[in-house]
C-alpha positions in Angstrom: 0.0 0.0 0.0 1.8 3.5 -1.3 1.9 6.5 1.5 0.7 9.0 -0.6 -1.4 9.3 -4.1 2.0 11.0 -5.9 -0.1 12.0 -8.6 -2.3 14.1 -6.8 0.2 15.3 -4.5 2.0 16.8 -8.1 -1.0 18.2 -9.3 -1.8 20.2 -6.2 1.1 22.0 -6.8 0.5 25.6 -8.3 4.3 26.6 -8.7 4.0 30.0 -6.7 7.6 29.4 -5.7 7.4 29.8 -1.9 8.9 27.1 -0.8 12.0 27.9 -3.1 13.9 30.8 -0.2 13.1 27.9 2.6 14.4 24.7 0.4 17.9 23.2 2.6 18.8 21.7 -0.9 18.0 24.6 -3.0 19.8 26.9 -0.4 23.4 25.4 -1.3 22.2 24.6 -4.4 20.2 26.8 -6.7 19.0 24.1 -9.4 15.2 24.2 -9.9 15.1 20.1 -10.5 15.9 20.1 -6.7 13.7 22.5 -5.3 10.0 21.3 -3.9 8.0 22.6 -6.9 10.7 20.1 -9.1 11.0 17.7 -7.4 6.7 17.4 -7.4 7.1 18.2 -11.3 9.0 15.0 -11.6 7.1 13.0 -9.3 4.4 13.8 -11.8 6.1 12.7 -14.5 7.3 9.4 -13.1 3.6 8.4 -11.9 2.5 9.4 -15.4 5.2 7.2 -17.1 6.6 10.0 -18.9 9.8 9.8 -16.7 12.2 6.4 -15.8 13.4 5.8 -12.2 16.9 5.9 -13.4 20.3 6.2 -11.5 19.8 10.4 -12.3 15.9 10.6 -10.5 17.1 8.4 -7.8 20.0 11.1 -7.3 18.1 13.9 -7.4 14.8 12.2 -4.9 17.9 11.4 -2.2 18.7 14.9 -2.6 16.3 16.1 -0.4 16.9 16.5 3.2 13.2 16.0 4.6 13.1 19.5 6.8 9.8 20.1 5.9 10.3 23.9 5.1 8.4 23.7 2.3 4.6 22.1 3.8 5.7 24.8 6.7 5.1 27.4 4.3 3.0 26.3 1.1 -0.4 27.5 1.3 -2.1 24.2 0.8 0.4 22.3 2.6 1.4 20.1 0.3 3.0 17.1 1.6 6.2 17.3 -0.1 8.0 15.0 2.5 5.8 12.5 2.4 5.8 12.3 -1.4 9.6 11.9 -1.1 9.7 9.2 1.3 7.2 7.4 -0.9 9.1 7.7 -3.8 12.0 6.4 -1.8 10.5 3.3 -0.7 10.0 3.0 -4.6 13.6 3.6 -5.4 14.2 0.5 -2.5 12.3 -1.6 -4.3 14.1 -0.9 -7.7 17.6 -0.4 -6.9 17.7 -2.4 -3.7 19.6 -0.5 -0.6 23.3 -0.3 0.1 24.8 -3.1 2.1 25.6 -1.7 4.4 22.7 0.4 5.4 20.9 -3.3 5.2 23.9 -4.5 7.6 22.4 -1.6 9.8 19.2 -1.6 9.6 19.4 -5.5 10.5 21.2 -4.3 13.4 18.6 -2.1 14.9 16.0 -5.2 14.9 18.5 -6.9 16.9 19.1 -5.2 20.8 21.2 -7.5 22.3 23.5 -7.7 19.1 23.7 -3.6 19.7 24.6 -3.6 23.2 27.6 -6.2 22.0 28.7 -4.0 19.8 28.4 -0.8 21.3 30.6 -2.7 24.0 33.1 -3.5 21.6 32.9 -0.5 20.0 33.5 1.3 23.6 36.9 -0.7 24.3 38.5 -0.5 20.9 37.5 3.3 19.9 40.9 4.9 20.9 42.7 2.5 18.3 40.7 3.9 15.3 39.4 7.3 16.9 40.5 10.5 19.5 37.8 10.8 22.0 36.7 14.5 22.6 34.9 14.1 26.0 33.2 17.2 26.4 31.8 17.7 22.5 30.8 13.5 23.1 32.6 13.1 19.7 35.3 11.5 18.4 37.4 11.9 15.3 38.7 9.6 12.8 42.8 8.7 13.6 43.3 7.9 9.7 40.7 7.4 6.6 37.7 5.0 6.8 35.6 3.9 4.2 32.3 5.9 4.7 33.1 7.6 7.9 35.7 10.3 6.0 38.4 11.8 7.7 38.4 14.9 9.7 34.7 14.4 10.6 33.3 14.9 14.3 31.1 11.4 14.8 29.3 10.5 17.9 31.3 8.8 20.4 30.5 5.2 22.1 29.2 5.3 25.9 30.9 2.6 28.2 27.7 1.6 29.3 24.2 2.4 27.3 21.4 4.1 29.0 18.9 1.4 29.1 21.8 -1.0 30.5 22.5 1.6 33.2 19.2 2.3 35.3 16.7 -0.3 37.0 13.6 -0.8 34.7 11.0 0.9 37.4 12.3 3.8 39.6 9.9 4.4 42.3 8.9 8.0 43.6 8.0 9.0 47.4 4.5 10.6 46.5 3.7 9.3 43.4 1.9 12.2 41.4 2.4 10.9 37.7 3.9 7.7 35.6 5.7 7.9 32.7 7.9 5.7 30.4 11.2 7.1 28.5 11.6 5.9 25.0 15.2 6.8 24.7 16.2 6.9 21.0 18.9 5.0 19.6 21.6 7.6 19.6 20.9 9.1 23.5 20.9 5.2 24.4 24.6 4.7 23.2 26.5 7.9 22.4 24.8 10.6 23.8 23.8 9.1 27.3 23.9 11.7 29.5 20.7 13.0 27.8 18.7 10.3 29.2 20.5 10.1 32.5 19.3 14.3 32.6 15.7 13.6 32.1 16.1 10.7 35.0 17.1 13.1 37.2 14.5 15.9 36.4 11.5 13.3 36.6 13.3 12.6 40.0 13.0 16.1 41.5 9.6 16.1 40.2 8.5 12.9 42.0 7.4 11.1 38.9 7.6 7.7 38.9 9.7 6.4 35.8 9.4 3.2 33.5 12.5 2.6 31.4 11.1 -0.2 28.9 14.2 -2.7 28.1 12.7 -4.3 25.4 11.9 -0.5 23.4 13.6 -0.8 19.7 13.9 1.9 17.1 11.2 4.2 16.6 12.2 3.4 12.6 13.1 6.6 11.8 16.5 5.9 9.5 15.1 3.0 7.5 11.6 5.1 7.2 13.7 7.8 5.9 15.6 6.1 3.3 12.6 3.7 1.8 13.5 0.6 3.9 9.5 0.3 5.4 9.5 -3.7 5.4 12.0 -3.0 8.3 10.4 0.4 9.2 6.9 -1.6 9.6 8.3 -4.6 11.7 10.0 -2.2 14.0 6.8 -0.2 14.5 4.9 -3.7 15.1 7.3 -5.0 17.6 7.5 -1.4 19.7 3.5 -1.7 19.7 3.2 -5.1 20.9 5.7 -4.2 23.8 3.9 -1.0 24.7 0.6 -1.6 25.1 0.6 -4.1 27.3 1.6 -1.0 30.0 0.5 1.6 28.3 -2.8 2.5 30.0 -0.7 2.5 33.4 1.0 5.4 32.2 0.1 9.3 31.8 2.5 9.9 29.0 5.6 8.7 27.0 8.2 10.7 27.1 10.7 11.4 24.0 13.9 13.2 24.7 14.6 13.1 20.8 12.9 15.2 18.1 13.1 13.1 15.0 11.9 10.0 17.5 9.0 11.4 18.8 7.9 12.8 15.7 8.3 9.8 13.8 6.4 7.7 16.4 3.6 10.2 16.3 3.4 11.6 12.9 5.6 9.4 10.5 3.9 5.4 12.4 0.5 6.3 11.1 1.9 7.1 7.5 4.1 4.0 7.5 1.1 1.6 8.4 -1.2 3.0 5.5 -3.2 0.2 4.8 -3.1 -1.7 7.8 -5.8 -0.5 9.8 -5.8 -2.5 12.8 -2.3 -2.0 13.5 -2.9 2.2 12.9 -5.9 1.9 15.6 -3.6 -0.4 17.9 -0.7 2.7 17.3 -2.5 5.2 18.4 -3.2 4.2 21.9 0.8 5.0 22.2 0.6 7.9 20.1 -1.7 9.2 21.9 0.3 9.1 25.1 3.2 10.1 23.0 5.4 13.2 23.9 8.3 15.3 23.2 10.2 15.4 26.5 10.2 19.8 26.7 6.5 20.0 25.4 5.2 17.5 28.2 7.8 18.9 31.4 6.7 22.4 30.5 3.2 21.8 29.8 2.4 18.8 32.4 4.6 19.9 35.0 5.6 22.2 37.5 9.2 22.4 36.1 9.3 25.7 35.2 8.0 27.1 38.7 10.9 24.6 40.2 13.3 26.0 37.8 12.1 29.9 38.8 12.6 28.9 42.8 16.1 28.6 42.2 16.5 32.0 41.8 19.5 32.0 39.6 21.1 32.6 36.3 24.1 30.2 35.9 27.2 32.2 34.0 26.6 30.6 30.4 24.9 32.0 27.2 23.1 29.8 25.0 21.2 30.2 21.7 19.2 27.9 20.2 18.1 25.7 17.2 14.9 24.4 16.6 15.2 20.9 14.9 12.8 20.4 12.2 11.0 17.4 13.7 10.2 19.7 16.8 9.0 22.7 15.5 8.3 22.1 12.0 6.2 19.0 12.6 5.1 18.8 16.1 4.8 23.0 16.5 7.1 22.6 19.6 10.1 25.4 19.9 8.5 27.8 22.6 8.5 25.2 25.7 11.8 24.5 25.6 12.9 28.2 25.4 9.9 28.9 28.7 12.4 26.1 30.6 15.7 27.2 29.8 14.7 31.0 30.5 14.7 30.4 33.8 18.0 30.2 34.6 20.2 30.9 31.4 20.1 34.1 29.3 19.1 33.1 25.4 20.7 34.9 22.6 18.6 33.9 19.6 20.7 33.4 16.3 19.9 34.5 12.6 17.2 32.0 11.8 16.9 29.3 14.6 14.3 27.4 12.0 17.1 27.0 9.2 17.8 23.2 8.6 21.0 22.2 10.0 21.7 19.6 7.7 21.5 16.1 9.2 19.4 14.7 6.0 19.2 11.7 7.5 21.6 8.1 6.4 21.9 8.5 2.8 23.0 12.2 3.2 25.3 11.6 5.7 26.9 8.9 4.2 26.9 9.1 0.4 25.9 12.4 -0.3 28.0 13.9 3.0 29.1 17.1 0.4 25.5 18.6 1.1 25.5 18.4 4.4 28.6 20.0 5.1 27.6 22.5 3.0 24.5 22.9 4.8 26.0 22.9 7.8 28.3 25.6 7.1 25.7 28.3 7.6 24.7 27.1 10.7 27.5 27.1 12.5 28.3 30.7 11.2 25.1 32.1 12.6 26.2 30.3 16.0 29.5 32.1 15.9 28.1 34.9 15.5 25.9 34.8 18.9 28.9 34.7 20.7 27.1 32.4 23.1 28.8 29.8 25.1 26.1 26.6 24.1 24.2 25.9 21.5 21.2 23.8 22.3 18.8 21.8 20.5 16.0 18.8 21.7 17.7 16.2 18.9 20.5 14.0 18.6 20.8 14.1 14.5 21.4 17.8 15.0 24.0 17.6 17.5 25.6 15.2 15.5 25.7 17.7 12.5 26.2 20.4 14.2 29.1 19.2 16.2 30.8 18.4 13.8 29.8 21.7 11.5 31.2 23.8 14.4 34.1 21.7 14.2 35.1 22.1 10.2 33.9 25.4 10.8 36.3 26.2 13.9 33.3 27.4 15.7 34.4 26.9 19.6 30.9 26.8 20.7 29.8 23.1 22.9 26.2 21.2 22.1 24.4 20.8 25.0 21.0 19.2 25.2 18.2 21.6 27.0 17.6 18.5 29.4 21.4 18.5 30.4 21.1 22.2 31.1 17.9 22.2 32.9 19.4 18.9 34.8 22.7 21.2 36.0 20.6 23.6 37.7 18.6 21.2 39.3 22.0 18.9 40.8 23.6 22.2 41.5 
């Protein structure tokens, strides 16, 4: 079953040319086959049969970095994105997927395999890689295939997150329940963002479920046209949820691409499959992007205020596209970190940083450095001491765009920063 009727989602399009100023990939590179209104063009003309699905249309549909810019700001809200990923799980099917994003995305079915890994990974990292503690990022020694040289990647915890707390942690006066779905990057690179939210849901007395069995939310495969893997990671994370789900008050996400794949992206990867879109939804539902929930659900912010403080570091921040863009989320995180940290806002918080998702990061990595390069300019020129941003993908990118930018600027999570004045 398709995700999206492509040739009505190319006729809808009018060509008034505003997603064109917003387009990532038309931003660093001006080519009108690239920008939304093109790429919808050619969508057309593939569905129509007036176009092949040749080595040329599969390099231009990979082109696109999926920020969503362009539904943000077309007046019928056209669901370029969607279109895209459709067309990708098309180009899948045709030209099969590189071996070793199967050799991946095999791995993320498999959780013990993972932790193995990650262990291994952990002990033999200083052979192949220099560990920068503070950025949680390590650079390449020499040149490996894929990974490039001079390129900030996330480092490898000792221990993962879901390895390193007790499944249930019990509160004093219970007020709330709520499960952490960690994400696959905060569970083994950047680990102190869930370790952060543990502690705020402690000083908020919430009792906290940390489900061992939790997988991918699917994002990656989703996003490069892998859905038989997508589909059987969404199954297996519903099966496992629901049978606690209606103890809980809410899930809570600490990752902006996760959350908004499980709540957005599920539904549109199950098309067809209406019993297992009803059975989602009961998660969904209960679904939450960790800022949007603590700000809105809590009394974090009037815990923050009693502190009476402002700690001695300056932070802007970036609003992921799979926080504000698709879930509207990019004031509650700036109404938390107010509190105790002066915000300099950069240029244009909402610009893409880049990420793309696997395929740009790996064989088209030209784009998003060039992406990136912006970014990390309008960060310099804050002069602020943090950048911040509720997503793993973009501290990945950005790292390491501050980095081949010689930007001296660190990433921090909003959870780690709202965690430090907290354990102060």
């Amino acid at each position: 079953m398709s995700l999206i009727d492509l040739n009505y989602t190319a006729e809808e399009c009018v060509k008034c040319g505003k997603c064109i100023p917003v387009c990532t990939i038309h931003q660093i590179s001006a080519d009108e086959t690239t920008s939304p209104r093109g790429f919808l063009d050619l969508l057309g003309a593939y569905k129509r049969g007036d176009l092949l699905l040749d080595k040329d249309t599969k390099r231009i549909f990979e082109s696109c970095f999926l920020c969503t810019n362009c539904v943000d700001v077309c007046p019928t809200r056209i669901p370029t994105d969607t279109a895209i990923e459709e067309v990708r799980v098309e180009i899948a099917k045709e030209f099969g997927i590189t071996w070793y994003k199967r050799i991946f995305f095999w791995l993320l079915k498999n959780r013990k395999l993972m932790d193995l890994l990650a262990k291994f990974g952990y002990t033999f990292k200083t052979c192949m890689f220099k560990d920068f503690s503070e950025e949680k990022s390590m650079l390449s020694r020499f040149y490996l295939p894929i990974v490039k040289s001079g390129r900030m990647l996330p480092s490898i915890s000792k221990k993962s997150f879901l390895n390193s707390y007790p499944e249930e942690i019990h509160a004093k006066n219970r007020k709330q329940k709520v499960a952490i779905f960690i994400g696959c990057m905060a569970n083994y690179s950047y680990t102190s963002v869930g370790s952060a939210l543990v502690d705020i849901l402690k000083a908020l007395d919430i009792e906290i479920l940390i489900p061992k069995k939790q997988l991918c939310c699917g994002a990656p495969a989703y996003f490069t046209g892998d859905i038989e893997t997508v589909r059987w990671l969404i199954k297996q994370n519903i099966e496992y949820f629901e049978d606690f789900v209606d103890e809980l008050d809410a899930i809570i996400i600490p990752e902006a691409t996760c959350s908004s794949m499980i709540k957005i992206d599920w539904e549109h990867a199950l098309k067809g499959e209406d019993e297992w879109i009803l059975r989602s939804k009961k998660i969904t539902a209960k679904s939450f992007i960790a800022t949007e929930w603590l700000e809105k659900q809590t009394n974090l912010k009037e815990l923050l205020k009693q502190k009476g403080k402002k700690l001695h570091e300056t932070l802007t921040y970036h609003d992921p596209c799979h926080s504000r863009k698709t879930q509207g989320v990019w004031k509650e995180p700036r109404e938390l970190l107010s509190q105790n940290y002066d915000i300099v806002e950069m240029e244009n918080p909402n610009r893409c940083c880049g990420f793309g998702g696997v395929t740009i990061q790996t064989e088209r990595f030209e784009l998003a450095q060039m992406a990136g390069a912006p970014k990390a300019k309008m960060i310099k020129e804050t002069n602020a001491d943090t950048v911040s941003a509720e997503c793993s993908a973009c501290r990945m990118q950005l790292t390491n765009a501050m980095y081949q930018n010689d930007v001296s600027v660190v990433f921090k999570h909003p959870l780690e920063l709202i965690a430090k004045v907290l354990n102060d």
